[in-house]
C-alpha positions in Angstrom: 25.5 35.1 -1.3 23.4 38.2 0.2 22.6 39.0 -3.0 21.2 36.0 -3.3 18.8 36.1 -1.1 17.0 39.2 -2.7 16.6 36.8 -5.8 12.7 36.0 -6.6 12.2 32.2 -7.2 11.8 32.8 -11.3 15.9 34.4 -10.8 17.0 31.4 -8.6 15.5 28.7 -10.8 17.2 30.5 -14.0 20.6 30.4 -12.0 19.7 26.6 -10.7 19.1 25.8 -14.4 22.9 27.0 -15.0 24.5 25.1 -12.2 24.4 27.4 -9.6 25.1 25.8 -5.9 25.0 29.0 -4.2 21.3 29.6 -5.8 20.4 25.9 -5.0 21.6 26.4 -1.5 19.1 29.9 -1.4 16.3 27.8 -2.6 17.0 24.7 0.0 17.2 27.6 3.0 13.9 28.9 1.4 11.8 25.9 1.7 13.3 23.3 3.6 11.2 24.4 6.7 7.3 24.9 5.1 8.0 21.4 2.5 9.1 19.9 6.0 5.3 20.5 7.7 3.3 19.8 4.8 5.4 16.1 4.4 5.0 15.8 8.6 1.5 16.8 8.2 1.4 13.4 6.1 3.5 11.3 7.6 3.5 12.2 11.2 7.0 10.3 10.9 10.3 12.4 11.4 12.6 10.2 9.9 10.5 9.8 6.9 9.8 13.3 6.6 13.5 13.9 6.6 13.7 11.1 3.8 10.7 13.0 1.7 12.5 16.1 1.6 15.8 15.5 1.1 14.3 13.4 -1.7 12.2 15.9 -3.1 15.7 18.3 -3.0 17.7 15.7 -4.6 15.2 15.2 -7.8 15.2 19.3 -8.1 19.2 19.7 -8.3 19.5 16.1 -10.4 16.6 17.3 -13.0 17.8 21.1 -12.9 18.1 21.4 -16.8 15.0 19.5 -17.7 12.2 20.6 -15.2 10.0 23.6 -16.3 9.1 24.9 -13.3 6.8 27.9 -13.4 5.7 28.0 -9.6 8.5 27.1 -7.0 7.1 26.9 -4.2 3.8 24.7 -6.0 6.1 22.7 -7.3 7.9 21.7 -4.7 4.9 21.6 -1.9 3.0 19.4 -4.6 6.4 17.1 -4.9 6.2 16.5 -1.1 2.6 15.2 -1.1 3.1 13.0 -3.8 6.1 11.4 -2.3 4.2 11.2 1.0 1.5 9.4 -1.0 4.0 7.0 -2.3 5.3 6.5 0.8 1.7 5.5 2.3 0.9 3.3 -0.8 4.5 1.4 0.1 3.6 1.0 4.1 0.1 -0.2 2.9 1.7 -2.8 1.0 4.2 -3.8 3.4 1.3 -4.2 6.0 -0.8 -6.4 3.0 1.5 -8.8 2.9 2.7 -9.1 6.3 -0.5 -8.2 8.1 1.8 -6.7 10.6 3.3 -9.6 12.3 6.7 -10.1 13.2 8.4 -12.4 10.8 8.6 -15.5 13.2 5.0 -15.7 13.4 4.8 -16.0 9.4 5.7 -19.9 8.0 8.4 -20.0 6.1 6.7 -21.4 3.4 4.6 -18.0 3.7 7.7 -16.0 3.7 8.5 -15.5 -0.1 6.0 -14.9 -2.6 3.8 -17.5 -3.7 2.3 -17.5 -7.2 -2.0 -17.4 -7.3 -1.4 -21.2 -8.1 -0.1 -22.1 -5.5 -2.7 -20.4 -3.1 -5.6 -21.9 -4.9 -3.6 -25.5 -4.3 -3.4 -24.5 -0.5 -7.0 -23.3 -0.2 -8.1 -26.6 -2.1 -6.4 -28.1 1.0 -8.0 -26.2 3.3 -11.3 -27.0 1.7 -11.2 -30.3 1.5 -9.9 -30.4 5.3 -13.1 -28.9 6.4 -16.0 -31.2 8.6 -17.8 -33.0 5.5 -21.1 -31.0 5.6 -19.5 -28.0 5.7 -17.5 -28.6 3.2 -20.1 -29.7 0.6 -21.6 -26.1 1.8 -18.8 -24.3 1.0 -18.5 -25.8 -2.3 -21.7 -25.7 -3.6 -22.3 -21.5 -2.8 -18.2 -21.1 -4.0 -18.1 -23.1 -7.0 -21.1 -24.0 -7.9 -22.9 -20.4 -7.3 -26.0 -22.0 -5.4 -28.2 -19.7 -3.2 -28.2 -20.2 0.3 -31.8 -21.6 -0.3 -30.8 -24.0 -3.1 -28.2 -25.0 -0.9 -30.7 -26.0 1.8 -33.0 -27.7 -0.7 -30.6 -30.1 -1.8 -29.3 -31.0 1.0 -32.2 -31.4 3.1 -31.3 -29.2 5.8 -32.5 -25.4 7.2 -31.3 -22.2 5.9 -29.9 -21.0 8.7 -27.5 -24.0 8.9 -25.9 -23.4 5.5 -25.2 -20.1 6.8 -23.9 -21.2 9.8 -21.7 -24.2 7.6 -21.0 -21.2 5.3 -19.7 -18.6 8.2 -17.3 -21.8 9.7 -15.9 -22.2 6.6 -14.9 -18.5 5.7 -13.5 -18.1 9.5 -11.6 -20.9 9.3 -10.2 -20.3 5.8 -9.2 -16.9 6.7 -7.9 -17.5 10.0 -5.4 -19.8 8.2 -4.9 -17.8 4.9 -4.7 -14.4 7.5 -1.3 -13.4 6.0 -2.2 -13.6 2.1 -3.1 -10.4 0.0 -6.6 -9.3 -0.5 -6.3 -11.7 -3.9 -7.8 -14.5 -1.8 -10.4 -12.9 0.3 -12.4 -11.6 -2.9 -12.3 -14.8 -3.8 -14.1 -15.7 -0.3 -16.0 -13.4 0.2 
């Protein structure tokens, strides 16, 4: 095992690529510590941290005979931040979707995943329960793709009171649509 330890990375990946524990175990006491602060650095999570690495360990022993690997220590710093990157993508999608509320303040009907369909039915809903005026506002800059002006023209009213129909609307469409993805506020906005 000593000798090990004198082994370069190039001499420990050659003896990793024939099954070698010992040489695994080498490279794990090698770099578990520096691939531990550049995933913390990330993360600024322990637990997670602990997850990325072990991870990152696991894929080097499982794909041990395939992986050409001509910079160790790259490799496996570079490993690190891409998992740590994965891992932010998957907490910025967990926050999308619940917006982080606890799951008794989400509807039930909001709990599973709704098809687009369903959301333009719901928002249709929401439209049409909206104070007339406003309503017709909302329609005729959403669907109809009037100006704030034309807006004004047709309905005989000032400009600054289709914007103020038009800011009602959006607040109160995404106070109750607050826990959708971003599908429907492009839509809104």
């Amino acid at each position: 095992m000593s000798d090990l330890q004198q082994c370069t990375d190039q001499e420990l990946l050659s003896l990793l690529k024939e099954d070698s524990q010992p040489a695994f175990g080498i490279i794990y006491e090698r770099f578990w510590q520096p691939l531990y602060a550049i995933g913390y650095n990330r993360t600024r999570d322990v637990s997670v941290t602990e997850d990325i690495v072990h991870d990152v360990f696991t894929a080097l022993w499982t794909n041990r005979h395939q992986a050409e690997i001509l910079n160790l220590k790259a490799y496996l710093a570079t490993a690190v931040k891409y998992m740590a990157i994965a891992n932010y993508r998957k907490v910025l999608r967990r926050a999308e979707y619940t917006d982080e509320l606890p799951e008794s303040a989400i509807p039930a009907q909001f709990a599973e995943r709704i098809d687009d369909r369903r959301v333009l039915e719901l928002l249709k809903e929401e439209v049409n329960r909206l104070p007339e005026k406003c309503r017709l506002v909302f329609q005729f800059s959403r669907e109809a793709h009037k100006s704030v002006r034309e807006i004004a023209d047709e309905l005989n009213i000032s400009t600054s009171t289709v914007e103020n129909h038009l800011n009602k609307a959006l607040g109160r469409l995404k106070v109750v649509f607050k826990n959708f993805n971003s599908f429907l506020f492009s839509w809104l906005l």
